[in-house]
C-alpha positions in Angstrom: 99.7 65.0 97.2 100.1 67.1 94.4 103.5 69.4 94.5 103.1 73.2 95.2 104.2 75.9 91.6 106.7 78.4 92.8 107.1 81.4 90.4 110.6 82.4 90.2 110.7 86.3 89.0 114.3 86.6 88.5 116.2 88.3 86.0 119.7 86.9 86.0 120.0 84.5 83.7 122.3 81.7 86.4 120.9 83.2 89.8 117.5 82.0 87.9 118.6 78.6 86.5 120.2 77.6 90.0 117.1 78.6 92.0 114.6 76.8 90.0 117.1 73.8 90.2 117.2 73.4 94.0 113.7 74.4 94.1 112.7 71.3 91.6 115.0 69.1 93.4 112.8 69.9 96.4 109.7 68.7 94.6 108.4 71.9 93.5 107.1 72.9 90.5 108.7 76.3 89.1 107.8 78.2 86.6 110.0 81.2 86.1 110.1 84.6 84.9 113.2 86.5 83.6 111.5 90.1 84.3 109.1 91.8 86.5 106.2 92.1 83.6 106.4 88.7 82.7 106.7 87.9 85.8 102.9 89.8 86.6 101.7 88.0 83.9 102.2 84.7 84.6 101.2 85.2 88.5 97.6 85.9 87.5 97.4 82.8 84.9 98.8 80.1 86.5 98.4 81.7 90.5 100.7 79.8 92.4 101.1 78.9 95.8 104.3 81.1 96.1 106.1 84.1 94.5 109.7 84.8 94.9 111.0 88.0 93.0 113.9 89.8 92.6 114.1 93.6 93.5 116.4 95.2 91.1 115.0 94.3 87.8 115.1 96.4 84.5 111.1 97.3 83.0 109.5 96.6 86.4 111.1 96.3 89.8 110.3 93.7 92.6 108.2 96.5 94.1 106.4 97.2 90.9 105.1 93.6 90.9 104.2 93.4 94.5 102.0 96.7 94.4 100.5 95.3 90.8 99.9 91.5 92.4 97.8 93.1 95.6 95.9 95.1 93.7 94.7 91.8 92.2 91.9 89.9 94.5 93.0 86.5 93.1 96.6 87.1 93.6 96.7 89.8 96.7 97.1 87.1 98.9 100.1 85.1 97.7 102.7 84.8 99.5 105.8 86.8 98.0 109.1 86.4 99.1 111.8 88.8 98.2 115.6 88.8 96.9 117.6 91.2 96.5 121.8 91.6 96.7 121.0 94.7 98.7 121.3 93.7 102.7 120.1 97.9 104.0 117.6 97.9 105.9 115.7 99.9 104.5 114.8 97.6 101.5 113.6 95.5 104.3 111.3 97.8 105.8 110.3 98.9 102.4 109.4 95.7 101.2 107.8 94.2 104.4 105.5 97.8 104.5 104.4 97.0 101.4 103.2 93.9 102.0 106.0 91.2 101.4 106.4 87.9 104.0 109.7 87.4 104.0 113.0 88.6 102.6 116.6 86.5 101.7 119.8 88.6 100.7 121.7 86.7 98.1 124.1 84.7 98.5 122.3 82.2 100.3 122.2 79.0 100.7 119.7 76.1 99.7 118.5 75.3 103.4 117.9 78.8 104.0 115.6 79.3 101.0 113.9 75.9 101.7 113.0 76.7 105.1 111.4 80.6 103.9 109.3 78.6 101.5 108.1 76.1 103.6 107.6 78.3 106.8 105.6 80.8 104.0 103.5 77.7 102.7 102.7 76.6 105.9 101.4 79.6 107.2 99.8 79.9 103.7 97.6 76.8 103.9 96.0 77.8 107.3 94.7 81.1 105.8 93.2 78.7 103.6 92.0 76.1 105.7 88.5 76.0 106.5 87.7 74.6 110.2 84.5 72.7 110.8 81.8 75.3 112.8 81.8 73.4 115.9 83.7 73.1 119.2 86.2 71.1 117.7 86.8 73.3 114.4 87.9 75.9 117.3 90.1 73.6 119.2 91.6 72.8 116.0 92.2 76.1 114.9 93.5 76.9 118.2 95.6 74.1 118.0 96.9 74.6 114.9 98.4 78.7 115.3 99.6 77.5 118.8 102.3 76.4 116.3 103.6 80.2 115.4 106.2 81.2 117.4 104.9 84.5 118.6 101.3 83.2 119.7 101.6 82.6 123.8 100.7 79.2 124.7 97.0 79.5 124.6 94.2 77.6 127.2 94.0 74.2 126.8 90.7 74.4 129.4 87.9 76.9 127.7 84.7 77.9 129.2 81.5 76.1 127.9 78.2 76.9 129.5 74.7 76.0 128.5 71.8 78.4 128.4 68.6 78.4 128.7 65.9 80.0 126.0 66.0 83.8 126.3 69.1 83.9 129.0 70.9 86.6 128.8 74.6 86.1 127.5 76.3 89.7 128.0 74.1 93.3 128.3 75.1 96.6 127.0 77.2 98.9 129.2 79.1 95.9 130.4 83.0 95.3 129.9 83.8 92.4 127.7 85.5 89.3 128.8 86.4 87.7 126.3 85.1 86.6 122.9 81.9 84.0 122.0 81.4 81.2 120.0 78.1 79.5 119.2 78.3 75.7 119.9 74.8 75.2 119.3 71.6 76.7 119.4 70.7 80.3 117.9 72.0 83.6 119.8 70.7 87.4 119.0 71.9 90.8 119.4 69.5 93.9 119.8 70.0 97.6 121.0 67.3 99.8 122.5 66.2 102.7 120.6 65.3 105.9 123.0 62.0 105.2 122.6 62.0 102.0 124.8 61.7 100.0 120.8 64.6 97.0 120.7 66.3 96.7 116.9 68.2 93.4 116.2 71.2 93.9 115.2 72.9 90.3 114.8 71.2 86.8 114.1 73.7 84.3 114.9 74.2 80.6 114.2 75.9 77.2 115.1 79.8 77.9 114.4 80.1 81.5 114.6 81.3 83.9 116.8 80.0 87.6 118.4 81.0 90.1 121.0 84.0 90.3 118.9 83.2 94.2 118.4 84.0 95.9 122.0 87.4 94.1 122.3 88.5 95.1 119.0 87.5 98.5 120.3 88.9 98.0 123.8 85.3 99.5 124.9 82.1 98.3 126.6 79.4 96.2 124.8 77.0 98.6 122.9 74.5 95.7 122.2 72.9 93.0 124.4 72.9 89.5 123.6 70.4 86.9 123.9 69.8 83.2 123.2 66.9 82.1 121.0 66.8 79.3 121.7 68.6 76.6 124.1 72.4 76.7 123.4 76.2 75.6 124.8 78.7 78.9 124.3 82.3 78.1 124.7 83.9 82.1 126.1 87.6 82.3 124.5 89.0 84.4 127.0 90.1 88.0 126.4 94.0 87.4 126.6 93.7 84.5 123.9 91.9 86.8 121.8 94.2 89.8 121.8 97.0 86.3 120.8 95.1 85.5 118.1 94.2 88.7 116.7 97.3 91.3 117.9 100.4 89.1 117.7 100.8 87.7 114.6 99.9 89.2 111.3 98.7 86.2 109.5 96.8 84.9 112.1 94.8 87.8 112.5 94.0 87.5 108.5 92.6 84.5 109.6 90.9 84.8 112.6 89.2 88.5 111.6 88.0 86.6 108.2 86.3 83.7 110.9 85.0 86.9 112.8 83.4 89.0 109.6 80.3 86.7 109.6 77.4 89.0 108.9 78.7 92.1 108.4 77.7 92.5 105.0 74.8 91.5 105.9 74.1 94.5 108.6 74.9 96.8 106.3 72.4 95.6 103.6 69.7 95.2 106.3 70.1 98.9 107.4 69.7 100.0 103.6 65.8 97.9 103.7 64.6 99.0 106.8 64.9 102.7 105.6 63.3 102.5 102.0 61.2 99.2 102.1 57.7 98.5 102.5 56.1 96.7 105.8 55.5 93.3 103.3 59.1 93.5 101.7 60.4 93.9 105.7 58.4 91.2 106.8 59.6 89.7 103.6 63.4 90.1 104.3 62.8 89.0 107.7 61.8 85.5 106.6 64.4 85.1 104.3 67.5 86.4 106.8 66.5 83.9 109.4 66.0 81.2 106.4 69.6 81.5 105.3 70.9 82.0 108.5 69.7 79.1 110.4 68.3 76.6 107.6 70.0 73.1 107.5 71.8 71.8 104.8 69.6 69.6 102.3 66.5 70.7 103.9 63.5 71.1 101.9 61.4 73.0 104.2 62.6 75.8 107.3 60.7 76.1 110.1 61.9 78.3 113.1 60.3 78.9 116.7 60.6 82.5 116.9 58.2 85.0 118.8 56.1 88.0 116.9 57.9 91.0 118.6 61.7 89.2 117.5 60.5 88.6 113.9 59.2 92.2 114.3 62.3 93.9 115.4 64.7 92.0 113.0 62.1 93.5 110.1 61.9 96.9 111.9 58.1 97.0 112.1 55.3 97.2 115.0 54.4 94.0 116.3 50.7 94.2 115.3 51.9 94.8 111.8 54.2 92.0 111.6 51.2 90.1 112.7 49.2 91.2 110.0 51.8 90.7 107.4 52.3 87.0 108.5 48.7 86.7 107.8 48.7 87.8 104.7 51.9 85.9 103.5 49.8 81.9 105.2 46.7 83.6 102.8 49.0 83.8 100.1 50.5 80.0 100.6 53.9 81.6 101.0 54.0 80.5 104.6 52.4 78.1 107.4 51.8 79.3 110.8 51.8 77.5 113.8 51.8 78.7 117.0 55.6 80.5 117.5 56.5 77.9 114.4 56.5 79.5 111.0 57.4 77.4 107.9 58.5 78.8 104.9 56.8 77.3 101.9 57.8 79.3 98.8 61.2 80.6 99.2 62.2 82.2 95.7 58.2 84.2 95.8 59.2 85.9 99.6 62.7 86.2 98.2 61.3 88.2 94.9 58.6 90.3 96.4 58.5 93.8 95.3 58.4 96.3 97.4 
């Protein structure tokens, strides 16, 4: 296993030497940096795992590098630890509202230092981790932040309920009970316009979660849900969610970076169905669902889906989305089967002008 670079950012010339000492006896590797600029510059060309920095510092103080180091995507996220003689509390507050982890006064002593680091690191790597997109990813994540001290002990016994085709999950107007994840099968979410029309709103797929929304907003659901196709949906109950997400900073990192899924992608679909044409919606359509649901090393995709979903995901009429579809199997971009359509030329849908 290779050993974890500290950067020491420490301008006393013995406070430095000392540090880096213990820290290398630990089996770290240090490199260190005797002012705040150097200090900058070395965090964004060697990024290490950890960054401890003194406060009071002539040319640029400890602050001065924390503000310069978030600013930076590939470095916002490190954890920084600061030191400083000062013990007021309002360094403290100052550095933790910043954005700091954690915070030693000097003097202290080598176990105390050793513990910050490794308590920082730890927390560090599940940010990091990436959790396979199944019911056991969950438990293991779940498992794994049961370990913070301020998460309540969370369910070990989580509701998992198959569904039928078309079943309803949750419908709009209803209070939320908790949060879903997507075991298997293929799950949407669609709103009614006034005009009795249904818009999709969310395509989701094996590993992800949704109906995250109304208990972030402590509201009702403004969406209904609905399955696909066949599928097992595990409920994470509302008082493990607000644990997760509400009582411990780095968890919630994690856990609203798990929940983000497809948000991106709502907002770019929004942008389409106002300025593009019905062949570049039908277009879009095709290629959502394709790299949303497409397995990995497949050649071909080929989803069961009905006209009037494929139409509301591409914000058309029905019969036009028909019309389109027939166009596109004229064209050889597509085969059409029944409900099955199977995408043949992926990169000519993906490139069609509008």
């Amino acid at each position: 296993m290779m050993s974890k670079r500290i950067l020491l950012i420490e301008d006393n010339t013995e406070m430095r030497e000392n540090t880096a000492e213990i820290l290398e006896l630990a089996g770290y590797k240090v490199s260190t940096a005797m002012n705040g600029r150097e200090g900058v510059e070395l965090a964004q060309k060697e990024k290490p795992e950890l960054i401890i920095c003194d406060i009071m510092m002539p040319q640029l103080d400890g602050y001065g590098v924390l503000l310069l180091l978030s600013k930076n995507v590939e470095t916002a996220s490190t954890p920084f630890i600061f030191l400083t003689a000062k013990a007021e509390r309002t360094d403290f507050r100052k550095g933790m509202e910043m954005g700091a982890d954690d915070y030693l006064t000097k003097p202290f002593d080598d176990v105390e230092l050793l513990n910050a680091i490794e308590s920082r690191l730890k927390k560090s790597d599940l940010l990091r981790k990436e959790f396979s997109k199944s019911i056991e990813g969950l438990n293991e994540f779940i498992s794994d932040v049961k370990g913070f001290d301020t998460l309540k002990q969370l369910s070990e016994e989580k509701e998992l309920r198959e569904y039928r085709k078309r079943e309803e999950i949750y419908r709009e107007g209803n209070y939320p009970r908790g949060v879903y994840f997507l075991n298997k099968g293929k799950v949407k979410t669609s709103i009614t316009g006034e005009n009795g029309k249904e818009f999709i709103t969310g395509l989701y797929n094996e590993g992800e979660f949704f109906g995250y929304l109304a208990l972030l907003e402590e509201g009702k659901y403004n969406e209904t849900a609905v399955t696909l196709e066949d599928a097992e949906i595990c409920l994470l109950p509302k008082e493990d969610f607000y644990s997760l997400v509400y009582k411990n900073a780095d968890v919630s990192k994690k856990f609203i970076k798990m929940l983000s899924v497809g948000l991106h992608e709502k907002e770019e679909q929004l942008v389409k169905l106002a300025y593009n044409s019905v062949r570049k919606k039908v277009a879009d359509a095709l290629i959502t669902l394709h790299n949303r649901f497409v397995k990995e090393g497949s050649d071909n995709f080929t989803i069961n889906i009905s006209r009037e979903d494929l139409a509301n995901i591409a914000g058309t009429a029905t019969e036009s989305t028909i019309r389109t579809l027939s166009d596109f199997k004229d064209e050889k971009l597509i085969e059409v089967h029944a409900s099955k359509i199977t995408i043949l030329n992926y990169n000519k849908l993906k490139d069609l002008k509008n």
